[in-house]
C-alpha positions as CSV (number, residue, x, y, z in Angstrom):
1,X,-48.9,24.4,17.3
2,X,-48.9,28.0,16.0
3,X,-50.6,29.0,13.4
4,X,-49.2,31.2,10.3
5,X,-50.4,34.5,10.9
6,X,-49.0,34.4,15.1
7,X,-45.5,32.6,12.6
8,X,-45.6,35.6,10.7
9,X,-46.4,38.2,13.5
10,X,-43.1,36.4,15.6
11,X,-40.8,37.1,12.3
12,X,-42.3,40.4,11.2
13,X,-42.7,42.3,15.0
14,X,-40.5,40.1,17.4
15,X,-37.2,40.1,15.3
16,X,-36.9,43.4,14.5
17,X,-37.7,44.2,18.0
18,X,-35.1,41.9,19.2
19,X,-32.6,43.4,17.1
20,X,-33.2,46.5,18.1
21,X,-33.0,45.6,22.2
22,X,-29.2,44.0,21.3
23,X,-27.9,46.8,19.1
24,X,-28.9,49.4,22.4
25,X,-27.4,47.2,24.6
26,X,-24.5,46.8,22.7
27,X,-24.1,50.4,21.6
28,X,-24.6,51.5,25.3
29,X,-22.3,49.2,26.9
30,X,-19.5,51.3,29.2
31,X,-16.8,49.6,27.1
32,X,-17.5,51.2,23.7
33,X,-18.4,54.5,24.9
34,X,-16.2,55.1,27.3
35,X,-14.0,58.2,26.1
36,X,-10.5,58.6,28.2
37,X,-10.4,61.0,31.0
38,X,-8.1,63.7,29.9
39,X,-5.9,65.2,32.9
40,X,-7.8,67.7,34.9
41,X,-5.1,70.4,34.2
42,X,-5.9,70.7,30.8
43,X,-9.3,71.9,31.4
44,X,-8.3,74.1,34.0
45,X,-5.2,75.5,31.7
46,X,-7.8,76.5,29.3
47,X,-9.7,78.3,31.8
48,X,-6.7,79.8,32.8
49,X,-5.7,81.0,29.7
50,X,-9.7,82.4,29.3
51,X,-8.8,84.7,32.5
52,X,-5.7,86.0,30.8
53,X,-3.9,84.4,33.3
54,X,-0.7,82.9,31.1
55,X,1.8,82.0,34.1
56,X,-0.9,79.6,35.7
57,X,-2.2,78.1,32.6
58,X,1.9,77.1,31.2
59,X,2.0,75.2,34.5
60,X,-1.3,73.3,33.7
61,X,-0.8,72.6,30.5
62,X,2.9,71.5,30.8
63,X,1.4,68.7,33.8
64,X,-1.2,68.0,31.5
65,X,1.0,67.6,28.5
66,X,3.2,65.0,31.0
67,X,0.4,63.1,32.4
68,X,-0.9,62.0,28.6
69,X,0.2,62.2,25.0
70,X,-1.8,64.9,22.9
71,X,-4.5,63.1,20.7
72,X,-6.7,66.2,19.7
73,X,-9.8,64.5,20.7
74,X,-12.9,66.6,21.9
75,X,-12.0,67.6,25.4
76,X,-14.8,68.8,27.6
77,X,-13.9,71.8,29.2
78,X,-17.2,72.7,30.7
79,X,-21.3,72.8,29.6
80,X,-20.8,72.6,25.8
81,X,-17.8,73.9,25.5
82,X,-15.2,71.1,24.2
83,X,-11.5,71.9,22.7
84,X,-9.0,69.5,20.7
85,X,-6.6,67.9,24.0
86,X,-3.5,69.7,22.1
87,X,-1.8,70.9,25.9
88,X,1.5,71.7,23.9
89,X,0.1,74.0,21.3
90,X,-2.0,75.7,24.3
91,X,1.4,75.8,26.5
92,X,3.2,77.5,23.4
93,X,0.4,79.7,23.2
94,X,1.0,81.0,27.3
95,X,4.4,81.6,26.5
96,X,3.8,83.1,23.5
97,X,1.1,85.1,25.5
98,X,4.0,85.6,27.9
99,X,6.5,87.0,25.4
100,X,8.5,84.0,25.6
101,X,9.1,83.5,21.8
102,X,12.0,81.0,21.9
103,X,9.7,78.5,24.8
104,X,6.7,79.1,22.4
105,X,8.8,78.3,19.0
106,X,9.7,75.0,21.3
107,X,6.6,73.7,22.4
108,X,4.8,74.1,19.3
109,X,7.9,72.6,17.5
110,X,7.1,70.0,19.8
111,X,3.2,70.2,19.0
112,X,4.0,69.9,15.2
113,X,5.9,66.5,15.4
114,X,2.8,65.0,16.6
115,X,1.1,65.6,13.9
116,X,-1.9,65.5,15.8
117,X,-2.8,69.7,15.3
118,X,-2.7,69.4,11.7
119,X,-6.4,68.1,11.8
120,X,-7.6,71.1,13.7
121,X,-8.7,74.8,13.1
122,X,-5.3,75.5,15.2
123,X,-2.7,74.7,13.4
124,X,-3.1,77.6,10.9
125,X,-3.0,79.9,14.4
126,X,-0.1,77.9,15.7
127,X,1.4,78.6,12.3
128,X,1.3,82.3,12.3
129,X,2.4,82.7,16.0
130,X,5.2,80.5,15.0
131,X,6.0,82.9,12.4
132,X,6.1,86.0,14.3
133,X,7.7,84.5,17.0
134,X,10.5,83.3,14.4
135,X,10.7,86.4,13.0
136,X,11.0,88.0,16.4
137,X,13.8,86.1,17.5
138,X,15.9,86.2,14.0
139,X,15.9,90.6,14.6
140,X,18.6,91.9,16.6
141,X,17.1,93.3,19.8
């Protein structure tokens, strides 16, 4: 039979312990902290768009937006860098980019209705290209 103190050392050191060991394996379990794979054309659309090159990155970011709903989760683009998955504000933004004002006004229309942008530090850029690019099409050439 055990005696109190090895009673008390069990329920002071062994439960806490124990707790410990199933909250880690339940917080590590693939399951819970598995975040979903964004298409791979996103990422490179982005790094398209870093290299100025607009053409290329409209036709990433137009499969990307295809292949899965925008969400504006944390999307790792490479190292540390991570971007909100919004692929129809970025593909508004190449045709923006682009001078395709009326394309641009679409996609971020399209961006908008999601509601997904109005949690990020984009929407008050999308905003403003919006705007110009309204303004833009409303003068006469």
């Amino acid at each position: 039979m055990l005696g109190p103190n090895i009673r008390r050392v069990c329920s002071t050191v062994l439960r806490p312990a124990v707790a410990v060991a199933l909250a880690t394996a339940f917080l590590a379990s693939p399951e819970l902290t598995a975040v979903p794979k964004k298409p791979r054309e996103f990422g490179q659309g982005i790094k398209a768009q870093d290299a100025s090159d607009w053409k290329r990155s409209a036709e990433l970011m137009a499969r990307a937006a295809s292949q899965q709903a925008e969400d504006g989760a944390p999307t790792r683009i490479y190292g540390s860098r991570f971007l909100p998955y919004l692929p129809l504000y970025y593909l508004g933004l190449a045709h923006y980019k682009q001078g395709n004002c009326a394309e641009a006004v679409r996609q971020w229309e399209r961006c908008l209705q999601t509601r997904v942008v109005q949690g990020t530090e984009m929407k008050d850029l999308l905003l403003r290209y919006r705007a110009e690019c309204m303004n833009a099409l409303a003068s006469p050439p």
